[in-house]
C-alpha distance (Angstrom), angle and dihedral (degrees) to the residues before:
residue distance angle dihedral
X1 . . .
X2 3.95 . .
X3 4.17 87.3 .
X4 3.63 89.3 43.2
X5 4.02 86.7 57.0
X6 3.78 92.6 38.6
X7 3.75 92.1 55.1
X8 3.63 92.3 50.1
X9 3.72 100.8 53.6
X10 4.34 90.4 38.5
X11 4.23 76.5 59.7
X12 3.64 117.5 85.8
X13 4.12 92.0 -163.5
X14 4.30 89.8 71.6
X15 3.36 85.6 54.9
X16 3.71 94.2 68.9
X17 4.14 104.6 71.7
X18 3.82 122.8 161.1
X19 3.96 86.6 -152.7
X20 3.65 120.4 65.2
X21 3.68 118.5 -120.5
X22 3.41 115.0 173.6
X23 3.84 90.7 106.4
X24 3.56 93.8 57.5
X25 3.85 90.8 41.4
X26 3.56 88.5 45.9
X27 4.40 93.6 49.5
X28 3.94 83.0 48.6
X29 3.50 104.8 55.6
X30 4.00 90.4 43.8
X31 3.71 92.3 51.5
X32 3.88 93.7 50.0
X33 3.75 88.8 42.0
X34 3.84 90.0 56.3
X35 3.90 88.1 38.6
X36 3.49 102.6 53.4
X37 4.24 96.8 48.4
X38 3.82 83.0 79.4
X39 3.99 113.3 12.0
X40 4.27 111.3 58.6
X41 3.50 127.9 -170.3
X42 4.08 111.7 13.2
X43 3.63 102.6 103.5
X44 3.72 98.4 150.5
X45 3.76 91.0 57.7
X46 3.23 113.5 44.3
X47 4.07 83.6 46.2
X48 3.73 83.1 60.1
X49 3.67 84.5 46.7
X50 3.58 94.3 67.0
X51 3.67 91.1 40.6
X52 3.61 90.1 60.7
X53 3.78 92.6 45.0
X54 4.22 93.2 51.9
X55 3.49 85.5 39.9
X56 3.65 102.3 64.5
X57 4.42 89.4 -124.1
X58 3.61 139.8 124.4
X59 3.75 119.8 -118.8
X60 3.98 120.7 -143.0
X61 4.24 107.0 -158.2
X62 3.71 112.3 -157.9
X63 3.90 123.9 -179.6
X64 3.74 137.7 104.3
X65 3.80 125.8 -65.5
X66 3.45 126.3 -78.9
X67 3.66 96.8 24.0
X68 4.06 94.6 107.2
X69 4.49 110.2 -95.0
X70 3.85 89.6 126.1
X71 3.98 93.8 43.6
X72 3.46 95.2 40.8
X73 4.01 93.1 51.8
X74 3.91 87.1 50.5
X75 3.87 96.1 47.2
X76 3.83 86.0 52.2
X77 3.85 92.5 44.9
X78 3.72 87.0 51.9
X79 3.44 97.0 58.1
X80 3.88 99.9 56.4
X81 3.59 110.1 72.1
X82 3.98 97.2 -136.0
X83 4.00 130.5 99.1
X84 4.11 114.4 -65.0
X85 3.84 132.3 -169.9
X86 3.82 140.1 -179.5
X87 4.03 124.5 -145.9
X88 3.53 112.2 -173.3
X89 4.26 110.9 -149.6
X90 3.39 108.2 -135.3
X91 4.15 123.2 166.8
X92 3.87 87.4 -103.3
X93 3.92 100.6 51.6
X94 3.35 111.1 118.2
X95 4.04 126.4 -154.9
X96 3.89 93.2 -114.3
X97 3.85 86.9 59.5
X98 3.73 86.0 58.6
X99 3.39 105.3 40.4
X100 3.69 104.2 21.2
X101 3.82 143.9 -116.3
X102 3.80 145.0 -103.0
X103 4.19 105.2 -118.8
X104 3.57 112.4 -174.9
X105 3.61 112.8 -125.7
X106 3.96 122.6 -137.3
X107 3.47 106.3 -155.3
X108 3.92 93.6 53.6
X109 4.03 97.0 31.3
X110 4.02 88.1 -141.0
X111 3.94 123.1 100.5
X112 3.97 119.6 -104.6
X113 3.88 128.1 -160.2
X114 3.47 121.1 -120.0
X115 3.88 111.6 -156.8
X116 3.39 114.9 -139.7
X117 3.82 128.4 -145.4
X118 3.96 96.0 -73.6
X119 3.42 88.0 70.2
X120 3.95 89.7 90.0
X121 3.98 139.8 96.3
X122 3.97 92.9 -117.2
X123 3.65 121.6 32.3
X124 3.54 121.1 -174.2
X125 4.18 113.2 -169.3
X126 3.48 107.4 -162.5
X127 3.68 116.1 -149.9
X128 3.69 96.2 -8.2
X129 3.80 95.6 -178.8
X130 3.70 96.9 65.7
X131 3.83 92.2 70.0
X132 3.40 120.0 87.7
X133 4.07 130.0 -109.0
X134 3.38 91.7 -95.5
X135 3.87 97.8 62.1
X136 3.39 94.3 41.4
X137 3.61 89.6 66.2
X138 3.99 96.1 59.1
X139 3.96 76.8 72.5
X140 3.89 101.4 57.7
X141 3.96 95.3 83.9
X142 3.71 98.7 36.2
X143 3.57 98.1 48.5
X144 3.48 97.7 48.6
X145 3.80 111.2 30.8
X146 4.07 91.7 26.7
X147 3.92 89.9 -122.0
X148 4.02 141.9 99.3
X149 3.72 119.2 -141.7
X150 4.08 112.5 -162.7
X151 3.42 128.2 168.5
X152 3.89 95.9 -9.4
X153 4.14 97.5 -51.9
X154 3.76 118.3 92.2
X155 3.59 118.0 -151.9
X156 3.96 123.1 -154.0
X157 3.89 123.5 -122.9
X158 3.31 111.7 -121.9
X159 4.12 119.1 -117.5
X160 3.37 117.7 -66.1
X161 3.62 105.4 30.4
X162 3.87 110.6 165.8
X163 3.96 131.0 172.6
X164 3.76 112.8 -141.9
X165 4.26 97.2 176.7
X166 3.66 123.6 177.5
X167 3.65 138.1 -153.5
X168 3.79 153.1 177.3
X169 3.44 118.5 -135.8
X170 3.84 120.3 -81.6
X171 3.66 91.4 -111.8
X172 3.86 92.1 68.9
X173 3.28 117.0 102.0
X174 3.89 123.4 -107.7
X175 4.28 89.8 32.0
X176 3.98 135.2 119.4
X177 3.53 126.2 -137.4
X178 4.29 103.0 -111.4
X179 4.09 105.0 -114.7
X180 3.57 102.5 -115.4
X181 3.81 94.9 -116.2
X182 3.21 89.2 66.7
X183 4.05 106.3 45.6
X184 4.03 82.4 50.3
X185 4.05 80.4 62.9
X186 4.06 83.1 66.9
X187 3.67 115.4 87.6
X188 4.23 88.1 -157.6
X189 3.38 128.9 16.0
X190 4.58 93.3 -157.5
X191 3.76 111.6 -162.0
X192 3.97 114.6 -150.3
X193 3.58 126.7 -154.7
X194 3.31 134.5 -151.2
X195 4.61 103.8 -89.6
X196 3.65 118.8 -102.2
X197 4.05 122.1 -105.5
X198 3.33 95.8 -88.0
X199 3.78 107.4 39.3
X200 4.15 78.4 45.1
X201 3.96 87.9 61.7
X202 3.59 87.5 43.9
X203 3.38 102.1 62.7
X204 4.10 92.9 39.4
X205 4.11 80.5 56.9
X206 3.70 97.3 48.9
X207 3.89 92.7 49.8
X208 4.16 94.0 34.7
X209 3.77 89.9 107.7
X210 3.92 97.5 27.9
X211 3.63 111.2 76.2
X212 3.87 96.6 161.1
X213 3.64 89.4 44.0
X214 3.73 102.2 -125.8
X215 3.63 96.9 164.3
X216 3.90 81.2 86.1
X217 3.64 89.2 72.9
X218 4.21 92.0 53.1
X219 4.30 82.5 72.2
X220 3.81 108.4 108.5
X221 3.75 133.9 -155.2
X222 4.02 97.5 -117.7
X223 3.59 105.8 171.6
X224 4.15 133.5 15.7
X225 4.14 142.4 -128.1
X226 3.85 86.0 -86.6
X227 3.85 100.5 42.6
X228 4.20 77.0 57.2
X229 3.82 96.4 45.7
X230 4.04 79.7 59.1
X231 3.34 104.7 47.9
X232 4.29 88.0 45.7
X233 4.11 86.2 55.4
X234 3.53 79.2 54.7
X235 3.31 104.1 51.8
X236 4.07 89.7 48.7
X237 3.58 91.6 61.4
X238 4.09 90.8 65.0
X239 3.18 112.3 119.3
X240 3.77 124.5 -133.1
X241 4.02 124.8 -179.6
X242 3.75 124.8 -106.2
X243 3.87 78.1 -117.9
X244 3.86 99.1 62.0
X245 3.97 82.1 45.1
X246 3.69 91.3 65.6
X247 4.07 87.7 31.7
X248 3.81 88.5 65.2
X249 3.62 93.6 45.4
X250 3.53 96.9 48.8
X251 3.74 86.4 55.1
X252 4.05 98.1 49.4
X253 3.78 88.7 37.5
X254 3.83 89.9 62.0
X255 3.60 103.4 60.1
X256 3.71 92.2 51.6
X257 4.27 81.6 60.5
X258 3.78 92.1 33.8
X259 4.04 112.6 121.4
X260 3.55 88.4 -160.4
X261 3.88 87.1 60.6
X262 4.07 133.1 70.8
X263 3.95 100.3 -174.3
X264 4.26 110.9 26.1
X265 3.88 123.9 -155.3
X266 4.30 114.7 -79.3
X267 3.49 125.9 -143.4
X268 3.77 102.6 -82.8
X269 3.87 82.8 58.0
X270 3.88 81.5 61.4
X271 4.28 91.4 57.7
X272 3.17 91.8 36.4
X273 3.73 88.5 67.4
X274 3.88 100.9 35.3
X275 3.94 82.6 54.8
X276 3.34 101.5 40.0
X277 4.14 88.0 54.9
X278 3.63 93.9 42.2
X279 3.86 80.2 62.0
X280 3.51 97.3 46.1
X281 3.53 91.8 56.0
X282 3.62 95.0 48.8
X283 3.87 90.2 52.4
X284 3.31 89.2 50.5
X285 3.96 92.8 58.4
X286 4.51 93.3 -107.9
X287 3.45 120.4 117.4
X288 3.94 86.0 -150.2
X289 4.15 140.1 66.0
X290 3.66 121.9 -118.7
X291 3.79 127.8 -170.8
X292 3.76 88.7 -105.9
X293 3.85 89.1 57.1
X294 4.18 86.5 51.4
X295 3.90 95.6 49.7
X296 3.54 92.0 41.1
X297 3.87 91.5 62.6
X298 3.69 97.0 27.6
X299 4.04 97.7 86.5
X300 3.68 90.2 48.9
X301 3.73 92.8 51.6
X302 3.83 95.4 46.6
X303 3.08 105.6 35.0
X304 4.03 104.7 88.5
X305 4.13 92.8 28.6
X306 3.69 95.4 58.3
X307 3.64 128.3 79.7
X308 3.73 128.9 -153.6
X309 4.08 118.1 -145.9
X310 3.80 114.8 -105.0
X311 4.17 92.7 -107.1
X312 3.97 90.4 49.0
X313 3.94 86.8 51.2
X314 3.87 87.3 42.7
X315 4.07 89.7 54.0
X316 3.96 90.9 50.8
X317 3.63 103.9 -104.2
X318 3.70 128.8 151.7
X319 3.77 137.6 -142.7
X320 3.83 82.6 -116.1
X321 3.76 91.6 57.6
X322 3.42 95.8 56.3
X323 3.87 95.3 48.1
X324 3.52 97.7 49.9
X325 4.27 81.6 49.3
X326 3.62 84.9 59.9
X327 3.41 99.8 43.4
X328 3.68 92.9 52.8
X329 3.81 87.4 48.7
X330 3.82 108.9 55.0
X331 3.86 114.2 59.3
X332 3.40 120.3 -100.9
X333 4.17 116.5 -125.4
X334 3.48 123.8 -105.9
């Protein structure tokens, strides 16, 4: 990623965009700013972060505790000046204390809705997959069509509304396995490893003399809900080539024919990397996709709506493995 961006600001040609970027530029180096006085190390994901956030997605973070999804949701949420709330999944939850209930009121002798804490700008869902199926489902409508229907009425989210859901991996005890309806909902699905030595020593030196961690509160709000709304309008105007349209398809198209597959990527797999890419390139200061800016957000995009067959699982391959395979396969525009 870093030689990517070093290659495109050594070139003269990105230089020359019909859009203006600066704003989006601008918002992205204040948000990693902010980011990076707490969280070290991570680049890839909190780029795809941002992605997510231009893009109009939800992001799922999977990895194992203690190696910074929850924090890094909250430093992010901290830095947009716009409403924020935390549900923590536990086996228990139940879908009206995620969505809400009707409570009928005394006084007035007429029922009232009480929204629950979805109704927000930024929700963070911590440890999704330890609620069961039935709670998960209170998030079908709201994630994808940004609204809540109780009762009959359907109430609007208000603009932004973005998902930032964590979770341990499905081999921990105490989890559920995500239906697949509802990881498709996801935009990305970022995988974090554990840091490298010495981003591991960095972080133990930047908290040496902090015990209660109060470098968390030194993370600013530095932009707003309609500074974002901007910079998304922005991002729409991108322009990608009839050729990267068929690129993309080609891609998506192939795992539904893939013997190495059981379940192939759907159409909203498809926009979900045309947008993603158009906000890739935006980040990276071009008002145009390029196949790096597809393959870049490709494995993050396929990676929790495809399915490998049992004897590929068997033999030890990944998701990844078969994406790169693709990749490799299908030629690459020019």
């Amino acid at each position: 990623m870093e030689e990517q961006n070093r290659m495109e600001t050594s070139n003269p040609i990105w230089s020359k965009n019909s859009i203006n970027l600066e704003k989006v530029n601008r918002t992205v180096d204040l948000i990693k700013d902010e980011m990076h006085k707490v969280v070290i190390g991570q680049e890839d994901m909190i780029d795809l972060l941002l992605v997510a956030l231009f893009a109009g997605g939800h992001v799922l973070l999977e990895g194992v505790p203690g190696i910074a999804k929850t924090l890094s949701a909250k430093m992010l949420a901290k830095t947009i000046k716009v409403d924020f709330s935390r549900i923590q999944f536990t086996p228990d939850l139940m879908p009206t204390d995620v969505i809400g209930t009707s409570v009928y009121n005394m006084k007035t002798a007429e029922f009232g809705f009480n929204e629950g804490p979805v109704f927000s700008n930024i929700v963070l869902i911590d440890e999704i997959n330890r609620a069961p199926a039935k709670t998960q489902a209170a998030l079908f409508e709201v994630m994808e069509e940004k609204q809540v229907t109780v009762d009959g009425k359907t109430r609007k989210m208000t603009f932004p509304f973005f998902v930032i859901a964590t979770q341990n991996p499905i081999e921990q005890e105490g989890t559920y396995k995500l239906p697949e309806a509802q990881l498709d909902r996801f935009l990305f699905r970022i995988r974090l490893q554990y840091p490298e030595l010495q981003e591991e020593i960095a972080i133990l030196n930047r908290f040496k003399d902090d015990f209660s961690m109060k470098t968390l509160e030194v993370v600013n709000g530095v932009f707003s809900g309609a500074d974002l709304k901007e910079c998304i309008d922005l991002v729409e105007q991108v322009h990608i080539k009839d050729e990267l349209i068929k690129y993309i398809a080609e891609v998506v198209h192939n795992t539904r024919n893939n013997g190495d597959l059981f379940l192939g990527g759907s159409p909203r797999a498809s926009l979900a990397i045309m947008r993603a890419s158009k906000a890739l390139a935006a980040i990276n200061g071009r008002d145009f996709v390029t196949p790096d800016d597809i393959q870049f957000v490709t494995f993050p995009v396929l990676n929790h709506r495809i399915i490998l067959t049992p004897e590929r699982e068997m033999e030890g391959f990944t998701v990844d493995d078969v994406v790169k395979d693709i990749l490799e396969k299908i030629e690459v525009p020019r």
